[in-house]
C-alpha positions as CSV (number, residue, x, y, z in Angstrom):
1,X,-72.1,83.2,122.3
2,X,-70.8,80.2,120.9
3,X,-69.6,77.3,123.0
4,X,-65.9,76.2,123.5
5,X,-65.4,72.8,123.1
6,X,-64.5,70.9,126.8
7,X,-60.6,71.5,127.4
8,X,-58.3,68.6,126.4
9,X,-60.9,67.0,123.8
10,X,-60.2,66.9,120.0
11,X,-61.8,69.0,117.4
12,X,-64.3,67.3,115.3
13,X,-62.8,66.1,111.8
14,X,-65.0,65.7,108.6
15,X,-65.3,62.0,107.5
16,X,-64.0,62.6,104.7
17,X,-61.3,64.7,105.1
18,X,-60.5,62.1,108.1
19,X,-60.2,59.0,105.8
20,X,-58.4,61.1,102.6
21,X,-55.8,61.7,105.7
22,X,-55.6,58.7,106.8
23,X,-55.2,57.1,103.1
24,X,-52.5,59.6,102.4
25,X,-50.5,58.6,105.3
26,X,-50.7,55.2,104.0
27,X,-49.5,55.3,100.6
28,X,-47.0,58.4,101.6
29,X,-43.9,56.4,102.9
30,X,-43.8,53.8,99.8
31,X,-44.3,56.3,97.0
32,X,-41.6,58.3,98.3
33,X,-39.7,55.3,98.8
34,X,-40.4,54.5,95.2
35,X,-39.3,58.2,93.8
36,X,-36.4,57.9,96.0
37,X,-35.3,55.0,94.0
38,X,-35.9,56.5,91.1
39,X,-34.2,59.6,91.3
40,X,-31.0,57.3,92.3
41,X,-31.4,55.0,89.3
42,X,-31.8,57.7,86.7
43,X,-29.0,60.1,88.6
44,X,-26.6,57.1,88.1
45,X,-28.1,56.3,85.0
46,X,-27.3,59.9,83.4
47,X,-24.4,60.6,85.3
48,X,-22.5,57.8,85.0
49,X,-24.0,55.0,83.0
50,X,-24.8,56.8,80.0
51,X,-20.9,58.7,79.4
52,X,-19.1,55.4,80.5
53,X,-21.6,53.5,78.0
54,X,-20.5,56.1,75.3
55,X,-16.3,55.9,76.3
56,X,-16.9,51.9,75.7
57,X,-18.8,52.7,72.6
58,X,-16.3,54.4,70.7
59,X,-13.7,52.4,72.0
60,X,-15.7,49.4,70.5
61,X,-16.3,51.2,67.1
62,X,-12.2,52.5,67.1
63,X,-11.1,48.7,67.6
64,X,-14.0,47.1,65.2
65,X,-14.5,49.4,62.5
66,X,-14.0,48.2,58.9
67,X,-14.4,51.1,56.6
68,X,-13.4,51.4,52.9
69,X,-13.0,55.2,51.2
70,X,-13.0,54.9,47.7
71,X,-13.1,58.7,45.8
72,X,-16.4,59.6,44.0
73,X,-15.8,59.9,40.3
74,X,-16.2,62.8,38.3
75,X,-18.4,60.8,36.1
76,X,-20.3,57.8,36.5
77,X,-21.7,55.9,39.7
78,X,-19.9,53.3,42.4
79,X,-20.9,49.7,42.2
80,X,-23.6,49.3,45.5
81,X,-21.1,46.4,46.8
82,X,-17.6,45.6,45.5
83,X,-15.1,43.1,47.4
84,X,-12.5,44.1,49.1
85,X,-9.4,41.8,50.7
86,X,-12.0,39.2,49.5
87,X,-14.9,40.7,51.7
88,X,-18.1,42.0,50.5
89,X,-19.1,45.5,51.2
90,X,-21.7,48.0,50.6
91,X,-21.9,51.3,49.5
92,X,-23.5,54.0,51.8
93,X,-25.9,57.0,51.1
94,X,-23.7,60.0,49.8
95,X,-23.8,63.4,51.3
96,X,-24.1,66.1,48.7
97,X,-20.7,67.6,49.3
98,X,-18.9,64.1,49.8
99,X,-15.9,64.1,47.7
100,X,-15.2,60.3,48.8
101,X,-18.2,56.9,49.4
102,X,-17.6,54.7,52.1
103,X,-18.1,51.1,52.1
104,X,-18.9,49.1,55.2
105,X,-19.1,45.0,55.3
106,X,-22.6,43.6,54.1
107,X,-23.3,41.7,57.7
108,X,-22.8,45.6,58.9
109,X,-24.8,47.5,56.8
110,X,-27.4,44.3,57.2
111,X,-28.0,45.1,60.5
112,X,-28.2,48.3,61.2
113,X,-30.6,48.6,58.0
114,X,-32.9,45.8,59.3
115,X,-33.8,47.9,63.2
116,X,-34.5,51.0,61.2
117,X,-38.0,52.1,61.9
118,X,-40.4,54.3,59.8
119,X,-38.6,57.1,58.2
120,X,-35.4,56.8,59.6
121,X,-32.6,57.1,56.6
122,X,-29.4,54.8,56.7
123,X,-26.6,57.0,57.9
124,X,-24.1,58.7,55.8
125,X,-20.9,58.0,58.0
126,X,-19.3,55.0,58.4
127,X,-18.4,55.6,62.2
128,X,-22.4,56.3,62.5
129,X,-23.1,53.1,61.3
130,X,-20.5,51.3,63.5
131,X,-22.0,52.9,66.4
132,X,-25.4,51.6,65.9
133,X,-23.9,48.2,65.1
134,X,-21.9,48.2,68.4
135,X,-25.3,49.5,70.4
136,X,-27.0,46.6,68.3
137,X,-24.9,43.9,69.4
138,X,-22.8,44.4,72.5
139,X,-24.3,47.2,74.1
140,X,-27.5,45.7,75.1
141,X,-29.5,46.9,77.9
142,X,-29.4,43.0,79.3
143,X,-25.9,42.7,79.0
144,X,-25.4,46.4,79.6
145,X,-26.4,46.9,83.4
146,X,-25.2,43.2,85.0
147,X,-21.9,44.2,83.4
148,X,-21.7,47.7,84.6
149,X,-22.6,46.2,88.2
150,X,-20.0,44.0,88.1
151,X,-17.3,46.5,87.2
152,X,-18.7,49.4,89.3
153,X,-18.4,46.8,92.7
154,X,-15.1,45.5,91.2
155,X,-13.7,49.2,91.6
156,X,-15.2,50.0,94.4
157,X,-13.2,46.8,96.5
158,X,-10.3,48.2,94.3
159,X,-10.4,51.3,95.8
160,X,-10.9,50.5,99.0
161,X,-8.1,48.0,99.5
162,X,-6.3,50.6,98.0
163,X,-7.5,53.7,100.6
164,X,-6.7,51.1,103.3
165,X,-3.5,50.9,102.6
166,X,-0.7,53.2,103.7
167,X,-0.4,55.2,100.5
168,X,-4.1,55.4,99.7
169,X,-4.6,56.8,103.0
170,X,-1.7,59.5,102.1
171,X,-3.4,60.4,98.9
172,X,-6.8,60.9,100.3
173,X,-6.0,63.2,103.3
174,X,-4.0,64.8,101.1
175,X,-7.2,65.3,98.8
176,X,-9.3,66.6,101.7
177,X,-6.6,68.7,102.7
178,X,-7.2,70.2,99.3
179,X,-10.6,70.7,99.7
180,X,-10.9,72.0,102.8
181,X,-8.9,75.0,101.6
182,X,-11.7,76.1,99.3
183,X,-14.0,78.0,100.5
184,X,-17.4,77.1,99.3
185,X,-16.5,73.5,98.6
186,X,-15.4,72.3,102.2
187,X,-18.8,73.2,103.5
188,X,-20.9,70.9,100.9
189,X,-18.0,68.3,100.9
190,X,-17.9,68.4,105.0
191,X,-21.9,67.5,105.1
192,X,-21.7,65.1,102.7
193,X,-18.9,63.2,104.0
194,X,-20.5,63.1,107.7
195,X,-23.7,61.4,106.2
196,X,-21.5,59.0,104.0
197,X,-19.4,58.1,106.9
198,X,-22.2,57.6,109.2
199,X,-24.1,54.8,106.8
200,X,-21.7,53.5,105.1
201,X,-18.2,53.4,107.0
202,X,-17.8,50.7,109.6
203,X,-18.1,53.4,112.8
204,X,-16.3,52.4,116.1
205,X,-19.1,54.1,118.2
206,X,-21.6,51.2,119.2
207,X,-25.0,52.2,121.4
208,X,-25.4,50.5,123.7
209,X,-28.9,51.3,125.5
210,X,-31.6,54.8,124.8
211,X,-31.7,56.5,127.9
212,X,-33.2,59.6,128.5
213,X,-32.3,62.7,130.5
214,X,-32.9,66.4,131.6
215,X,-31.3,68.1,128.8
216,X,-30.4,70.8,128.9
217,X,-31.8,72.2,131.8
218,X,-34.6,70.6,134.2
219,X,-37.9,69.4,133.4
220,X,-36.6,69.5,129.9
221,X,-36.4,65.6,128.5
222,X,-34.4,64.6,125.7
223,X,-33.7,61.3,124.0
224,X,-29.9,59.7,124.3
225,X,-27.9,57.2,123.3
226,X,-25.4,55.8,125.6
227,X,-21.7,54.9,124.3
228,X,-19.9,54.3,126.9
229,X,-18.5,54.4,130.4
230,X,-17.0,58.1,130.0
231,X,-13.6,58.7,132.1
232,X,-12.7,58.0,135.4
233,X,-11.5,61.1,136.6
234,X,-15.1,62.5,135.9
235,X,-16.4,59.6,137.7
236,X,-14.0,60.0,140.9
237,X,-15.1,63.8,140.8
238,X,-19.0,63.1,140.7
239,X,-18.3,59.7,143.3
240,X,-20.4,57.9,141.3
241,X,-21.1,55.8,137.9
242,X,-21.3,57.9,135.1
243,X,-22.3,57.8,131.4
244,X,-21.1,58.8,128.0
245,X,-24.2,59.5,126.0
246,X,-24.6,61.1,122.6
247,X,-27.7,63.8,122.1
248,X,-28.5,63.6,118.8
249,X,-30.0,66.0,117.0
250,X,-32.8,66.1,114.6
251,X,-33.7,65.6,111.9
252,X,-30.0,64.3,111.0
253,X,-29.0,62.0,113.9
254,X,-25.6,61.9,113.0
255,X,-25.1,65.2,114.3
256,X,-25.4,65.9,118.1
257,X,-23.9,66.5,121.6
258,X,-21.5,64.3,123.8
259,X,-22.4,64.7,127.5
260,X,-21.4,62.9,130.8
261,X,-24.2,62.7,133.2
262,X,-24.6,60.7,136.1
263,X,-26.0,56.9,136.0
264,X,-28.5,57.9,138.4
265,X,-29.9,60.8,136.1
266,X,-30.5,58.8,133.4
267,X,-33.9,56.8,132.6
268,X,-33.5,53.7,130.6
269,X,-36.2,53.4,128.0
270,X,-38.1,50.4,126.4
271,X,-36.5,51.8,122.7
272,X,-34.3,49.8,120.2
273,X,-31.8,52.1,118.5
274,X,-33.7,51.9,115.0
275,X,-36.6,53.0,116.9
276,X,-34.9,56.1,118.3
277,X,-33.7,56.9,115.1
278,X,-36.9,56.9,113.6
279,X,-38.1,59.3,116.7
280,X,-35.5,62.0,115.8
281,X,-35.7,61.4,112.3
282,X,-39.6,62.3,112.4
283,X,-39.0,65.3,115.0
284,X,-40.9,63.2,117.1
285,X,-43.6,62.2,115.4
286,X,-42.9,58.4,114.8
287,X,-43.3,57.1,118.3
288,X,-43.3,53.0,118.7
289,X,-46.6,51.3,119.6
290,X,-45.6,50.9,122.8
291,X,-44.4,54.1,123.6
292,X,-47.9,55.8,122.5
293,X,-49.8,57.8,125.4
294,X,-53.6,56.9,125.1
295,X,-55.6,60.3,124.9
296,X,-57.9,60.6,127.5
297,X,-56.5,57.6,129.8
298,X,-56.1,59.9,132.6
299,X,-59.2,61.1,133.0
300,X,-60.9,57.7,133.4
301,X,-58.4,56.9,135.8
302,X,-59.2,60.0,137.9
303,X,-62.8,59.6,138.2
304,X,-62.3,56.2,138.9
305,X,-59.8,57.4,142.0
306,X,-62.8,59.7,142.8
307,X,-65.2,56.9,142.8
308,X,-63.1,55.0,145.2
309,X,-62.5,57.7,147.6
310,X,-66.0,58.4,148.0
311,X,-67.2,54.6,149.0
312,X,-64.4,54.7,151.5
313,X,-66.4,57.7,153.2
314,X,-69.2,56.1,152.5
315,X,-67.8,52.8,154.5
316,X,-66.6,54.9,157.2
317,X,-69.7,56.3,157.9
318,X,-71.3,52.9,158.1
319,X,-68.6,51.7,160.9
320,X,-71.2,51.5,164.7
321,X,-70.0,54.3,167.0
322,X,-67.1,53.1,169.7
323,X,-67.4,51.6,173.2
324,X,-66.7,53.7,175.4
325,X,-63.8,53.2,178.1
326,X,-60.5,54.5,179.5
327,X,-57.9,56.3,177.3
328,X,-55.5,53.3,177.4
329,X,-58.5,51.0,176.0
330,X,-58.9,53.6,173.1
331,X,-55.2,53.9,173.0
332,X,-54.9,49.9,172.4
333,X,-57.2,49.7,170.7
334,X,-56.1,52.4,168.0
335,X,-52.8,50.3,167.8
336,X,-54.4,47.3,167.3
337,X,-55.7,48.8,164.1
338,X,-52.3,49.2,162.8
339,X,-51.0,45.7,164.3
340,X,-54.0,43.7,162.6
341,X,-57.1,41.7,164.1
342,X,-54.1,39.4,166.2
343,X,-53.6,42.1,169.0
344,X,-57.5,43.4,169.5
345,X,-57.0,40.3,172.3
346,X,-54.4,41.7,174.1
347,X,-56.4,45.4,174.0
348,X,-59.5,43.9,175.7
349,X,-56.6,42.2,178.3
């Protein structure tokens, strides 16, 4: 038969497989912070950087475009650059079907033609060619994003002055009143909403203290965080201090239950409120140094009691036998054990 390993002692773990564990723990919370990040930037990047570039693109191109139609002759060819209004312009390619040429100023048609690359053919449009003047020159990634960061935090101050105030605060609960009334929406739009209020509106609920407490039933411990006094009528019915604390649940603290216990029931625990987060976050398993049990601690301890135990026998047995003598000697004498060596006097008296 093969052996059991001693009860309460951990398996043995391959080297190797130890230290790839121990590596991948490591570099697991800043890569995902990294792709995190990432996914953000290119969501905001395709979802809303990319069409509001386009809508100031073609604005751009509708306010600064300069293009001259002149009608392809039956017979013969159009100059490559003519003036006109006392401006120099050049001819671009020709689809085969084009009944008309377009012209667009030289500085234009300079530009785009110079950031061409390889194979790439000068296009055939006029708006085309606008376009990649406008990317060319305004639309730069370096002027691009500080812009749209400026704008997109200009708004959002906008807006929220705006939902402060009496109307804005009309129009938006009529627009969740709307969207609670669909059926598949409200759910996703509830969710989200609790985990947008919870980070980023200023919430009235402040922590005060992580206490913990037999929830919900005895022997049964579970982490909370105390806001408040509760109400007096609950305290006058349980005749003494009580507590409003929140049970959060994981791993989403902003959900949970509000209970009153009593201030005696409750354990106050050596916890900030970030770290208690980060305890229900991880279901538990992100516990602060100083929180961490040692494995094994109690065992040393308890040999170490059993060590003790036994040289106290030991002592005793070492003690010389008694005198003998009356009952009240032995009486006094027993006392004066309890008393200390000042009343063994008064014994022998």
């Amino acid at each position: 038969m093969t052996a059991k390993p001693p009860t309460g002692t951990r398996p043995h773990t391959h080297p190797f497989r130890r230290a790839v564990l121990r590596g991948f723990a490591v570099i697991l919370p800043p890569l995902l912070t990294v792709v995190i990040f990432v996914w953000i930037g290119s969501t905001v990047n395709q979802y809303v950087l990319q069409p509001v570039t386009a809508g100031v693109r073609e604005m751009l191109v509708l306010v600064a475009s300069d293009i001259q139609r002149v009608d392809q002759p039956a017979t013969g060819t159009l100059p490559r650059q003519r003036y006109f209004d006392d401006r120099l312009y050049q001819i671009l390619p020709s689809n085969d079907d084009a009944e008309t040429r377009q012209y667009v100023p030289v500085h234009v048609y300079r530009r785009v033609a110079n950031q061409l690359h390889g194979d790439e053919n000068m296009p055939a449009s006029g708006r085309a060619v606008y376009r990649q003047y406008v990317n060319l020159r305004f639309l730069q990634p370096q002027y691009v994003i500080p812009m749209f960061v400026c704008v997109f935090v200009l708004i959002l101050y906008l807006l929220g002055k705006f939902l402060a105030a009496g109307i804005g605060r009309f129009f938006l609960i009529s627009f969740e009143r709307v969207v609670n009334r669909l059926p598949l929406i409200r759910n996703v739009y509830g969710s989200v909403k609790q985990v947008t209020d919870f980070v980023f509106s200023e919430s009235q609920v402040e922590y005060t203290r992580v206490v913990a407490l037999e929830y919900p039933r005895k022997g049964v411990w579970s982490l909370g965080l105390v806001t408040g006094e509760s109400m007096l009528d609950i305290s006058s019915a349980a005749n003494e201090p009580v507590l409003s604390v929140l049970i959060p649940s994981s791993p989403m603290p902003v959900t949970g239950y509000t209970i009153t216990i009593k201030k005696s029931e409750a354990l106050d625990l050596n916890l900030t409120i970030d770290q208690a987060f980060q305890f229900v976050v991880s279901c538990g398993v992100v516990v602060p140094a100083h929180q961490m049990q040692i494995r094994g601690s109690s065992q040393p301890n308890d040999e170490a009691a059993g060590s003790s135990q036994l040289e106290d026998t030991k002592n005793v047995s070492r003690l010389p036998p008694p005198e003998s003598g009356n009952g009240d000697d032995q009486s006094d004498r027993t006392d004066s054990g309890k008393a200390g060596d000042s009343a063994r006097p008064v014994a022998d008296t």
